[in-house]
N, C-alpha and C positions, 0 to 999 in steps of 0.2 A: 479474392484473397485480401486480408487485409494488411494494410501499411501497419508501417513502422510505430510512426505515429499516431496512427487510432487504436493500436492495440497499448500503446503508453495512456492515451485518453481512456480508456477502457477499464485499463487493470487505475491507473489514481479515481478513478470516481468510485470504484467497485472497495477498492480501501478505503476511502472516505465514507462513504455509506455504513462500511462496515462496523467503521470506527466511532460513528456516528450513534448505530444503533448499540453500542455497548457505553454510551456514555464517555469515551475513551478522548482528553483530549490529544492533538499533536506533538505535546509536550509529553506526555506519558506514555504515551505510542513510541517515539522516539525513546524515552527511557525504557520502556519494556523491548527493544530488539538494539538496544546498545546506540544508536542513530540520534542526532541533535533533531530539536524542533522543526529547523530550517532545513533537513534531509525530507524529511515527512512532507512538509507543506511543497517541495520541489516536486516530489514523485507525485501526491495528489492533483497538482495545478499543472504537472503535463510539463514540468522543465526538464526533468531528468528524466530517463528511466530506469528500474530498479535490475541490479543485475538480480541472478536466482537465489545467491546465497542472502542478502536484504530481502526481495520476498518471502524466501521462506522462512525468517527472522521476524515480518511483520506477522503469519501467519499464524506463529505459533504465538506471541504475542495477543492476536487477537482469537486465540484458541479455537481454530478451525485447523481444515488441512490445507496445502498449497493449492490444491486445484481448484477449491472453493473460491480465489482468489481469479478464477475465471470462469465463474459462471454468471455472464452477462446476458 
């Protein structure tokens, strides 16, 4: 099973990747699902984690579906 916390290391590298491979920075990521700069950089770097309804804000944002947001 995994913890709490590898599944939040998990899902922010899998957005950052994501985010990454569309040219998308933090700041606009953040403006495309309503969330400041400093929300983004939290959930990527493993401080926070995201509840469902901000994932599935970053998701559509990075125009994929939510579960694509866990394929590690």
């Amino acid at each position: 099973m995994v913890t709490r916390k590898e599944l939040s290391i998990k899902i922010g590298n899998r957005i950052k990747q994501l985010r990454n491979e569309r040219n998308i920075s933090q700041a606009e990521l953040g403006r495309l699902c309503n969330r400041d700069k400093q929300h983004i950089e939290l959930i990527e770097n493993h401080k926070v984690s995201a509840n469902t309804y901000t994932l599935y804000t970053i998701a559509t944002a990075l125009n994929i579906e939510l579960k694509e947001l866990f394929d590690f």
